[in-house]
C-alpha positions as protocol buffer text, in pm:
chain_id: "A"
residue {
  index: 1
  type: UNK
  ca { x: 9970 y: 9242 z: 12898 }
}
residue {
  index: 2
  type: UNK
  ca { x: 10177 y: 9269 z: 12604 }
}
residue {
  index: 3
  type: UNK
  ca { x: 10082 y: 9381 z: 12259 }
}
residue {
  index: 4
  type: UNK
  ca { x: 10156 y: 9121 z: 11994 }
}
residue {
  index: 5
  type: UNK
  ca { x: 10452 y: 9247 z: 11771 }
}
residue {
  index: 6
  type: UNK
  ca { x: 10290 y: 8989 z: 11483 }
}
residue {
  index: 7
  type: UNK
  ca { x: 10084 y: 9225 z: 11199 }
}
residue {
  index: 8
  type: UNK
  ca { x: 9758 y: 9032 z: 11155 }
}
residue {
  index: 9
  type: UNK
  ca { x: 9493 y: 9063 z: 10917 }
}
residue {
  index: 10
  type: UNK
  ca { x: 9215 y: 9183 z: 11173 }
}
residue {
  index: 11
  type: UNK
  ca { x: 9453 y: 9463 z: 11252 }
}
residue {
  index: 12
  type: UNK
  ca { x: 9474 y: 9620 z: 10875 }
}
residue {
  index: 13
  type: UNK
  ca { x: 9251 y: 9900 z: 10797 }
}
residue {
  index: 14
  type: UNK
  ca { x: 9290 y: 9995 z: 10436 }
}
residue {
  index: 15
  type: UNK
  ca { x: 9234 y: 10345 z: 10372 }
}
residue {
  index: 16
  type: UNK
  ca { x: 9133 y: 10478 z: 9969 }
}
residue {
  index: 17
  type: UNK
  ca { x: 9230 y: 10854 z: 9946 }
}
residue {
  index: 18
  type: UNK
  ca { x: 9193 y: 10846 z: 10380 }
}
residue {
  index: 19
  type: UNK
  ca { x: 8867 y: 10677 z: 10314 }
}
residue {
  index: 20
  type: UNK
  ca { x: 8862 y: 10374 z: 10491 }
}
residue {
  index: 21
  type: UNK
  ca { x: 8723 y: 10095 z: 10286 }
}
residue {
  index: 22
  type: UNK
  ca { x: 8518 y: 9812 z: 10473 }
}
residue {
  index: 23
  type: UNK
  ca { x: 8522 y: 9593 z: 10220 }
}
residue {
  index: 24
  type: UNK
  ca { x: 8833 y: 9404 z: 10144 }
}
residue {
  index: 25
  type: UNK
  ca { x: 8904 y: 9141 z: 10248 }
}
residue {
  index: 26
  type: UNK
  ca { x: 9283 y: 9127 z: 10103 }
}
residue {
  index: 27
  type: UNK
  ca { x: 9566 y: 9342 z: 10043 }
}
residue {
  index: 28
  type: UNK
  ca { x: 9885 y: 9266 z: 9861 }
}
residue {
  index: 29
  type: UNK
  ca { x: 10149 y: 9484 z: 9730 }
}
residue {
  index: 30
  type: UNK
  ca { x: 10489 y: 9460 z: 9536 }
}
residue {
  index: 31
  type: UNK
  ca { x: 10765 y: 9654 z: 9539 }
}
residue {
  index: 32
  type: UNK
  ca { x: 11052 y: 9558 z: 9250 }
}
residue {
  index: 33
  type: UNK
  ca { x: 11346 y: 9617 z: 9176 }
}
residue {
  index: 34
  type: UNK
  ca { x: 11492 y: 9532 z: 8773 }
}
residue {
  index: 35
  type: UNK
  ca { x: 11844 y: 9474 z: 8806 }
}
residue {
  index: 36
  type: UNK
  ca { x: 12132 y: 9360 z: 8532 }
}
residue {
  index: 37
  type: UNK
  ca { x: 12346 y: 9060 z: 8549 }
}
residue {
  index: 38
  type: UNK
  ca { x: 12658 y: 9215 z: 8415 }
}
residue {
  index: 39
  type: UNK
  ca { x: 12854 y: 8912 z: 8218 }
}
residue {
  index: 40
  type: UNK
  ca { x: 13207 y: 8984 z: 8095 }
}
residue {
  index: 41
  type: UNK
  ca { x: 13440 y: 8844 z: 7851 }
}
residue {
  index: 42
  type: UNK
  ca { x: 13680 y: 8505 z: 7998 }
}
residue {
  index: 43
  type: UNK
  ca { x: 13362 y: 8452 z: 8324 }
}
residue {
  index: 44
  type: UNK
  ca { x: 13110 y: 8225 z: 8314 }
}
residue {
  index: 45
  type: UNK
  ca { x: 12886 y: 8404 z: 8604 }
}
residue {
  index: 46
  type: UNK
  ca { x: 12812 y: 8767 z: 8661 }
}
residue {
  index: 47
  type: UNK
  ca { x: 13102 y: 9011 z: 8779 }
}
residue {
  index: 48
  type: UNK
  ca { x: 12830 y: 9234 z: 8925 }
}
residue {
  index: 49
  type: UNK
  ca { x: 12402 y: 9251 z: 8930 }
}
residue {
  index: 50
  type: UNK
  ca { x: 12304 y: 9643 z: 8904 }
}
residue {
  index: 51
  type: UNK
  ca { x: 12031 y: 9771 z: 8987 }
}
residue {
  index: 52
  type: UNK
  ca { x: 11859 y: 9978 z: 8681 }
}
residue {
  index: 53
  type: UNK
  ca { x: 11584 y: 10083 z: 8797 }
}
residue {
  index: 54
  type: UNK
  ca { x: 11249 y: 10063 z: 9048 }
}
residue {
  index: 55
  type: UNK
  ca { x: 10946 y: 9953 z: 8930 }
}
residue {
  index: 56
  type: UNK
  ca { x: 10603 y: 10127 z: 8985 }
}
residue {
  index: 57
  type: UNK
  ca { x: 10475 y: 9959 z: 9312 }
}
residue {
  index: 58
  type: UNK
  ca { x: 10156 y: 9733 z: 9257 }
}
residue {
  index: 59
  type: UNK
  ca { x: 9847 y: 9669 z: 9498 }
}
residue {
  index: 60
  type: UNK
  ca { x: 9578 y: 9418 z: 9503 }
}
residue {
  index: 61
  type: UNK
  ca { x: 9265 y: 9360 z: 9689 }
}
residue {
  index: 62
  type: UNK
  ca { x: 8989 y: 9195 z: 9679 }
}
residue {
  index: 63
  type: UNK
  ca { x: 8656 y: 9196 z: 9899 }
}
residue {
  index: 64
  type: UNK
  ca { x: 8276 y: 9204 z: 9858 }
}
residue {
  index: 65
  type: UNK
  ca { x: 8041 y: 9283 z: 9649 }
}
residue {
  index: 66
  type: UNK
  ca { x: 7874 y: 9519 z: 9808 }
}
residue {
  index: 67
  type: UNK
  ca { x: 7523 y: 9642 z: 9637 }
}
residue {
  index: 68
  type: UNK
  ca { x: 7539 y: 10030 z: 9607 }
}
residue {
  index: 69
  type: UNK
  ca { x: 7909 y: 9995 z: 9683 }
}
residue {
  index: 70
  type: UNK
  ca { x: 8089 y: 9907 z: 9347 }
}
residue {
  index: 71
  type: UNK
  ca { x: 8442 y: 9959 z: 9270 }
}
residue {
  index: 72
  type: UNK
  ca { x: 8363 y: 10297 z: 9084 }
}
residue {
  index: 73
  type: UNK
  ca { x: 8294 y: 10468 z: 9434 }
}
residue {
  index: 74
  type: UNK
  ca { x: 8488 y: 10374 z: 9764 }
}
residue {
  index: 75
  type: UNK
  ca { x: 8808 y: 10174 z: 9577 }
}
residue {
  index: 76
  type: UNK
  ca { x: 8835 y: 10460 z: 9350 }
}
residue {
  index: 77
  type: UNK
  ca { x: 8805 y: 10286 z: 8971 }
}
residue {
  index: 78
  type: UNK
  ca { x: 8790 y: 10525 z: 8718 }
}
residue {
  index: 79
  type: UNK
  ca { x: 8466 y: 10565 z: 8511 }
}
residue {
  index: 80
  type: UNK
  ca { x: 8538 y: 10582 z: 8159 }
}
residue {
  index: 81
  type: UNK
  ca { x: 8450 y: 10944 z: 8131 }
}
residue {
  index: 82
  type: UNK
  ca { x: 8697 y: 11005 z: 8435 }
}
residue {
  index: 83
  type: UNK
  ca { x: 9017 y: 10900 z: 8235 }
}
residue {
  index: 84
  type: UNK
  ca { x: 9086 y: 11233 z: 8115 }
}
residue {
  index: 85
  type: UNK
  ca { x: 9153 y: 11401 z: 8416 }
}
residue {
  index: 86
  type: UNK
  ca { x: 9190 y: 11109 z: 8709 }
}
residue {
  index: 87
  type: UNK
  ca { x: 9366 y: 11190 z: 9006 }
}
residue {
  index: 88
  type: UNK
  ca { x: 9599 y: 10999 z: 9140 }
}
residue {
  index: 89
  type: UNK
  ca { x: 9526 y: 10848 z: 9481 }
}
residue {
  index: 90
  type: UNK
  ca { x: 9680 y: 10745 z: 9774 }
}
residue {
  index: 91
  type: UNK
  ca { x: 9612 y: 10421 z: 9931 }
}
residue {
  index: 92
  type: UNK
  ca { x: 9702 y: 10341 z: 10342 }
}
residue {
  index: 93
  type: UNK
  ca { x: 9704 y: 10068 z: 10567 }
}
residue {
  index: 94
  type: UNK
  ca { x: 9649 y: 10202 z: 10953 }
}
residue {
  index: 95
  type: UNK
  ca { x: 9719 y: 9924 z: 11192 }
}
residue {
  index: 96
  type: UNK
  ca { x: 9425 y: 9932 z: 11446 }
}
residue {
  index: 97
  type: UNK
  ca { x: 9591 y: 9854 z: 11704 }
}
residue {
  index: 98
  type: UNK
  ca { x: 9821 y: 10094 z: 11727 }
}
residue {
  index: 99
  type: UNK
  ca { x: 9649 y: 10365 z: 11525 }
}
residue {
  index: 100
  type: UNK
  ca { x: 10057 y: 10347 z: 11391 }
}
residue {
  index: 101
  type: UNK
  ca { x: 10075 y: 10369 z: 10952 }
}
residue {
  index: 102
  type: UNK
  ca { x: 10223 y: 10045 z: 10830 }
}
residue {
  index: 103
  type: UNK
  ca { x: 10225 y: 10075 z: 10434 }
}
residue {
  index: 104
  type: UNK
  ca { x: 10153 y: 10395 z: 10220 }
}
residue {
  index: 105
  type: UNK
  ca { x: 10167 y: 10407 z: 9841 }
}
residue {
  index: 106
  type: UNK
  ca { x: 10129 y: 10721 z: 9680 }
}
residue {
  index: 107
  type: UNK
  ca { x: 10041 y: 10848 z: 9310 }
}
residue {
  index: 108
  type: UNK
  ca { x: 9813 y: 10498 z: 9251 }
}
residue {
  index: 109
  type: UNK
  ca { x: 9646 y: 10444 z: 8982 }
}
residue {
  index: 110
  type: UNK
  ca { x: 9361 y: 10170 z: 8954 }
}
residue {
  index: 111
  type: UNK
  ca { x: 9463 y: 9952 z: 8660 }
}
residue {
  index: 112
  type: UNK
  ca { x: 9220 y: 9626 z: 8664 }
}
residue {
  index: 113
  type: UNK
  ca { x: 8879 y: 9567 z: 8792 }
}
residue {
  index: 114
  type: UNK
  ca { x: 8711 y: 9264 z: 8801 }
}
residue {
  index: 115
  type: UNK
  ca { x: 8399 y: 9073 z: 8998 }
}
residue {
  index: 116
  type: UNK
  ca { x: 8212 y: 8788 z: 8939 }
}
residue {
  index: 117
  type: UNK
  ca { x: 7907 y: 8547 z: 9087 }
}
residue {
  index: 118
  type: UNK
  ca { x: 7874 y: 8157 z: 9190 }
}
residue {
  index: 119
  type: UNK
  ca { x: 7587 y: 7988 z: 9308 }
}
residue {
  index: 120
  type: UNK
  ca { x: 7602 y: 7893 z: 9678 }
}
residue {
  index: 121
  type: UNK
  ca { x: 7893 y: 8180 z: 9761 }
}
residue {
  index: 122
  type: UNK
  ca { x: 7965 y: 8563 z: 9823 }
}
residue {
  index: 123
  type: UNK
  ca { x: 8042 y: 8792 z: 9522 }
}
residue {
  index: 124
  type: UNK
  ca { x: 8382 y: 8915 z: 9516 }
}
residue {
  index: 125
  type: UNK
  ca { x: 8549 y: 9191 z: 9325 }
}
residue {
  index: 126
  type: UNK
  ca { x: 8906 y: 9238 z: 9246 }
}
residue {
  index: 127
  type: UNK
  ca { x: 9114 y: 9574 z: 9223 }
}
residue {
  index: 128
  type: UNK
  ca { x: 9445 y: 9636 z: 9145 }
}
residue {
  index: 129
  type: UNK
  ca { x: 9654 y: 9996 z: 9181 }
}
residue {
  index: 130
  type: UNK
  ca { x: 9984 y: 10088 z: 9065 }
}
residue {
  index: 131
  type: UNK
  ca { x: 10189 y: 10359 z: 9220 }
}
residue {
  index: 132
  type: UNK
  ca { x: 10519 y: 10541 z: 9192 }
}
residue {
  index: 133
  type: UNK
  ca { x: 10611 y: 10486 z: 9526 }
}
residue {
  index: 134
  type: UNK
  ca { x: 10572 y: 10247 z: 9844 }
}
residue {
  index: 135
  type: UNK
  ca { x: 10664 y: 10346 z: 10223 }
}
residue {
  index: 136
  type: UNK
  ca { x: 10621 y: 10154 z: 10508 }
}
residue {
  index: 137
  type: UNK
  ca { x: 10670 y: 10254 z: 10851 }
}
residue {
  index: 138
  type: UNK
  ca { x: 11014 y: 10294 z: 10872 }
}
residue {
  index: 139
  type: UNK
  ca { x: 10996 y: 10617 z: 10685 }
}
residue {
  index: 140
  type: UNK
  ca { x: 10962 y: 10794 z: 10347 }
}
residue {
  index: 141
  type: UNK
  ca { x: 11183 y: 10691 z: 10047 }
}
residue {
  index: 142
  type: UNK
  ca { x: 11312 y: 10984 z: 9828 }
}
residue {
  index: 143
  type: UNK
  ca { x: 11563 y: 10982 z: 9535 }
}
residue {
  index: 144
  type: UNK
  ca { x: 11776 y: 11275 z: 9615 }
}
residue {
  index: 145
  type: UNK
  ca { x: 11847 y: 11514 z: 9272 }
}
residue {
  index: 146
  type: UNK
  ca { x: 11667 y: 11269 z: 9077 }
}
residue {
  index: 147
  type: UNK
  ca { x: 11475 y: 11470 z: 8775 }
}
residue {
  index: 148
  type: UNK
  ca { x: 11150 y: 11500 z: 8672 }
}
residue {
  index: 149
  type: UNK
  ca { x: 10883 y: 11607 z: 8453 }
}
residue {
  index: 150
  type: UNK
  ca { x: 10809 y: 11969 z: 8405 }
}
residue {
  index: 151
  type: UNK
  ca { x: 10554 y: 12107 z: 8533 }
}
């Protein structure tokens, strides 16, 4: 039988520093690119759009409140004492199916946290990363000769 080519939700595994993390029940992530409409002199529409830059990649996901389980331990949020000296993290979606790596996004840093309870319904909490870059699995993207901080 053939394997479906189609990436599915059941086949994600989402992976916190190669932790996998049993909890979410979403993942989302955004890659952008800013770009300029250059506008001359005697045109009414862009001669050119040029790309100025790439954008820190973002992630979201979402899942379950689990009790013992908050954000500050498997997802990775930063404790307010952390700050100082956080690490960045890595965050990885495995595709169980093939045991293949479909998205990595490396240097993350959690940015927003949030939860919350309803009668009648499952708590949910919300996380969201940003990270310098995002690779899926048709390889690693590098800037050739591009500079960067000392260090």
């Amino acid at each position: 039988m053939a394997k479906s080519k189609t990436m599915v939700g059941s086949r994600a595994k989402v992976y916190v520093n190669n932790v996998l993390v049993g909890l979410f029940d979403s993942c989302s992530y955004s890659a952008n690119i800013t770009s300029e409409a250059i506008h001359i002199l005697g045109r009414f529409s862009p001669d050119e759009v040029t790309p100025t830059a790439a954008e820190a990649v973002t992630i979201d996901c979402s899942g379950f409140r689990i009790i013992g389980q908050g954000a500050y331990l498997l997802p990775k949020m930063p404790r307010l004492q952390d700050l100082l000296n956080l690490d960045k993290i890595t965050i990885t979606v495995v595709d169980r199916q093939t045991g293949e790596t479909i998205l990595t996004a490396i240097g993350c840093v959690p940015t927003r946290y949030s939860g919350g309870y309803q009668a009648k319904a499952t708590s949910k909490i919300s996380i969201s990363y940003m990270g310098t870059k995002l690779m899926e699995e048709d390889g690693d993207q590098d800037e050739q000769d591009a500079t960067s901080l000392p260090q």
